[in-house]
C-alpha positions as a Markdown table, in Angstrom:
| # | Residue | x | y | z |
|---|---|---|---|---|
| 1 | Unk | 207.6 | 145.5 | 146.7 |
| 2 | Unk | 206.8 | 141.8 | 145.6 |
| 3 | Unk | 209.3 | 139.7 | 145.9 |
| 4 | Unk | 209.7 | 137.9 | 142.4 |
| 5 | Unk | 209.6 | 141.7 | 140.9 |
| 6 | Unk | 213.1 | 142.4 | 142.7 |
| 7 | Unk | 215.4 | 141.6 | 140.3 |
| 8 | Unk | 218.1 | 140.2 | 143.0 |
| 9 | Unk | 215.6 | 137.0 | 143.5 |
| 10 | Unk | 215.3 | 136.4 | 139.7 |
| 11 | Unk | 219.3 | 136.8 | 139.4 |
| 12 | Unk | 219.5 | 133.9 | 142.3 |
| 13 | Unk | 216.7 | 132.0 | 140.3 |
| 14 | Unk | 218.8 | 132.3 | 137.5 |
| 15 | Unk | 222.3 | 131.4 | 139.3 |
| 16 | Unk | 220.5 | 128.2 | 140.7 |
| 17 | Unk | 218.9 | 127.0 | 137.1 |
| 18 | Unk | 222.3 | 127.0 | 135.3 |
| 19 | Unk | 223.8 | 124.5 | 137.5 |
| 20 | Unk | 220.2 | 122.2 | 137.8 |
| 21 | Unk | 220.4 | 122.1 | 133.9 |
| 22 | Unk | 224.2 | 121.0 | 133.9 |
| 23 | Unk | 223.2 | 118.5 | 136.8 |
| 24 | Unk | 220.2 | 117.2 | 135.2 |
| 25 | Unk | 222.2 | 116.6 | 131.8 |
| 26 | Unk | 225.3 | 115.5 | 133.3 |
| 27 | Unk | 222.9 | 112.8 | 134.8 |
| 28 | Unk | 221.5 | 112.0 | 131.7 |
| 29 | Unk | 224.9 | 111.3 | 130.1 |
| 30 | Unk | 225.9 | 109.3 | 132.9 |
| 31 | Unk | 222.6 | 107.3 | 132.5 |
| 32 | Unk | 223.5 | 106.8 | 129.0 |
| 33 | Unk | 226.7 | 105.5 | 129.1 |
| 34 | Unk | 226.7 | 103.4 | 132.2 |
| 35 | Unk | 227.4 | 99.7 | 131.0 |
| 36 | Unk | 224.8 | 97.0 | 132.6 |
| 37 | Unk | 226.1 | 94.3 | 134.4 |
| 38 | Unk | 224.4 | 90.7 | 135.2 |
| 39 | Unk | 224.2 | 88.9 | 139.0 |
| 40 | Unk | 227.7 | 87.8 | 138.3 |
| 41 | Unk | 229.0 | 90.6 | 136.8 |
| 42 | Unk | 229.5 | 90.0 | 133.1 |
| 43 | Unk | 228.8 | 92.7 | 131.2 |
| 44 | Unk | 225.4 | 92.6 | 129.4 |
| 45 | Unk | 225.2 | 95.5 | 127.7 |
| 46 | Unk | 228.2 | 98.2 | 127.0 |
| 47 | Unk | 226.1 | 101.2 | 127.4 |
| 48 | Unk | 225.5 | 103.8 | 124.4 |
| 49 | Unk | 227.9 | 106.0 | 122.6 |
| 50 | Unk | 227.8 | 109.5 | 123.5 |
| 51 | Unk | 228.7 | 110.4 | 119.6 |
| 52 | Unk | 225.9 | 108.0 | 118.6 |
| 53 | Unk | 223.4 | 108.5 | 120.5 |
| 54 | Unk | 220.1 | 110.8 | 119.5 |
| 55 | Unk | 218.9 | 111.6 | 122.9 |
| 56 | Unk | 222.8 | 112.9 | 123.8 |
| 57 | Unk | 222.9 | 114.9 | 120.9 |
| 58 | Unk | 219.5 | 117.0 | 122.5 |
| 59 | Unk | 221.4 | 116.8 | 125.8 |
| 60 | Unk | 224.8 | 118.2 | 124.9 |
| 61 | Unk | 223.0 | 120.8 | 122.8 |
| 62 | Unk | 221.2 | 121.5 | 126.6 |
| 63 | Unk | 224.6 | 121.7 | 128.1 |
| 64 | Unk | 226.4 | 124.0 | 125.8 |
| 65 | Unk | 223.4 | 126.6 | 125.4 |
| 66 | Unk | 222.9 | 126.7 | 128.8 |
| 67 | Unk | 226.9 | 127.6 | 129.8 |
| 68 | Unk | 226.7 | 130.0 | 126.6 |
| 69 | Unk | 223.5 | 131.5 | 128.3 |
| 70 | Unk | 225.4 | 131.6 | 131.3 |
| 71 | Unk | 228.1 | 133.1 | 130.1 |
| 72 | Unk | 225.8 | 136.5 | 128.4 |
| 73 | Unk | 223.9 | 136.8 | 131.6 |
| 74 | Unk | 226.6 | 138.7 | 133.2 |
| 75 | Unk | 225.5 | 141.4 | 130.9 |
| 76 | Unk | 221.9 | 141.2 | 131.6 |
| 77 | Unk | 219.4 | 138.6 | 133.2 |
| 78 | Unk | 217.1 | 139.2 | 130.3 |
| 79 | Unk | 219.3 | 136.8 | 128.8 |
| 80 | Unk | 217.5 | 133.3 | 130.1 |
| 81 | Unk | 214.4 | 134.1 | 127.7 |
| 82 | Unk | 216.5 | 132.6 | 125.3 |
| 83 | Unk | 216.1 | 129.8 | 127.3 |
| 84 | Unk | 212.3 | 129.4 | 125.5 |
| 85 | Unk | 214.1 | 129.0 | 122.3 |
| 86 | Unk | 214.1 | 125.2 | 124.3 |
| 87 | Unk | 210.5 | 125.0 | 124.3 |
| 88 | Unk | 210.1 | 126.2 | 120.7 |
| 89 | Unk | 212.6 | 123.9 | 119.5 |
| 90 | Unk | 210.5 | 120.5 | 120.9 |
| 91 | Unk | 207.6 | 122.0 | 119.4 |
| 92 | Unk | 209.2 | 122.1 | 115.9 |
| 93 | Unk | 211.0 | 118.6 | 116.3 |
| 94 | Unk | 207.4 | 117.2 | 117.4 |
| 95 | Unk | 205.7 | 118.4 | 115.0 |
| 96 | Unk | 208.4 | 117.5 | 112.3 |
| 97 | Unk | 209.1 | 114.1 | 113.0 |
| 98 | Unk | 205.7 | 113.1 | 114.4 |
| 99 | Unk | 202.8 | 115.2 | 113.7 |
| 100 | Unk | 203.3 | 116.3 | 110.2 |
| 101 | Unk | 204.1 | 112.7 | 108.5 |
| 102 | Unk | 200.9 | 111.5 | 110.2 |
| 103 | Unk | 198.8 | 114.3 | 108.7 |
| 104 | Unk | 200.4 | 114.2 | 105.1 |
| 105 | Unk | 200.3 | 111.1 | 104.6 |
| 106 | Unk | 196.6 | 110.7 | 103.4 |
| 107 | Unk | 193.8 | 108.1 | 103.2 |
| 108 | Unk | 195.0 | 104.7 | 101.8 |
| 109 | Unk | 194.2 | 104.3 | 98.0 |
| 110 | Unk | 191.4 | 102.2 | 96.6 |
| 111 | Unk | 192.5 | 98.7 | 95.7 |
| 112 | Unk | 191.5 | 97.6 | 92.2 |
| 113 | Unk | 190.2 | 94.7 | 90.7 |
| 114 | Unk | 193.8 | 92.9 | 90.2 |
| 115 | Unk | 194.7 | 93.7 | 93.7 |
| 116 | Unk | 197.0 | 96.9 | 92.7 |
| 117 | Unk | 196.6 | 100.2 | 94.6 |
| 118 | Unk | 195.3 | 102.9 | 92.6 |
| 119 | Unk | 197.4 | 105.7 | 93.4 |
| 120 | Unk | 197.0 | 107.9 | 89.9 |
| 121 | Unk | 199.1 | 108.5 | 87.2 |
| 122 | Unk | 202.3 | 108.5 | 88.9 |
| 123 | Unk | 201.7 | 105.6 | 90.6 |
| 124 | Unk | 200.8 | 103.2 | 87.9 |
| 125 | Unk | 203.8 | 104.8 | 85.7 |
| 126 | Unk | 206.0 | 104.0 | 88.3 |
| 127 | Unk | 204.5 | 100.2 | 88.2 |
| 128 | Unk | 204.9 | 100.2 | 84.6 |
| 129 | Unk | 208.7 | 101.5 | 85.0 |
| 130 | Unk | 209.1 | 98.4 | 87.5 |
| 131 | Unk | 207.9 | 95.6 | 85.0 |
| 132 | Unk | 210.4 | 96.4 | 82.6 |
């Protein structure tokens, strides 16, 4: 029998990779909030709100579907697949917020001969509404 077919090696797997995700985030936050000090030790910089912060938003989302994943895989260790939703999520935010706005925005528009863009209809309506 191999070994990563036994499913008492992927339950261990599984028993060590909830703790290394709360680790890893709990490190993250730490890294976040940690306030910088200078060589004399004022304080430079107060270090970022938890509340405020994008990145710690991501993270605590890490932390709390990770415990709740935790939490169902007493029923079964089928459970952690869920754990792609990760994966799928990134995918969507990437293509989102960085992919899609640089495809959709188009090719610039042709610059007539008073130095206005020619965008179409909507465009020079909406200059027209302007000089009003």
């Amino acid at each position: 029998m191999h070994a990563a077919s036994c499913p008492f090696v992927r339950a261990q797997f599984f028993a060590l990779f909830g703790p290394a995700v709360h680790g890893l985030c709990r490190w993250v936050l730490v890294q976040l909030a940690r306030p910088h000090l200078g060589p004399s030790g004022e304080l430079l910089e107060a270090g970022a709100d938890l509340s405020d912060n994008y990145i710690s938003e991501y993270v605590i989302d890490f932390v709390i579907l990770t415990a709740f994943l935790q939490g169902l895989s007493f029923l079964s260790n089928l459970v952690w697949l869920l754990w792609l939703l990760v994966p799928g999520l990134v995918v969507y935010k990437v293509w989102r917020l960085l992919i899609w706005p640089w495809v959709s925005r188009g090719s610039p528009t042709a610059v007539d001969k008073d130095g206005s863009g020619s965008g179409g209809k909507r465009q020079k309506n909406k200059v027209k509404y302007m000089r009003r």
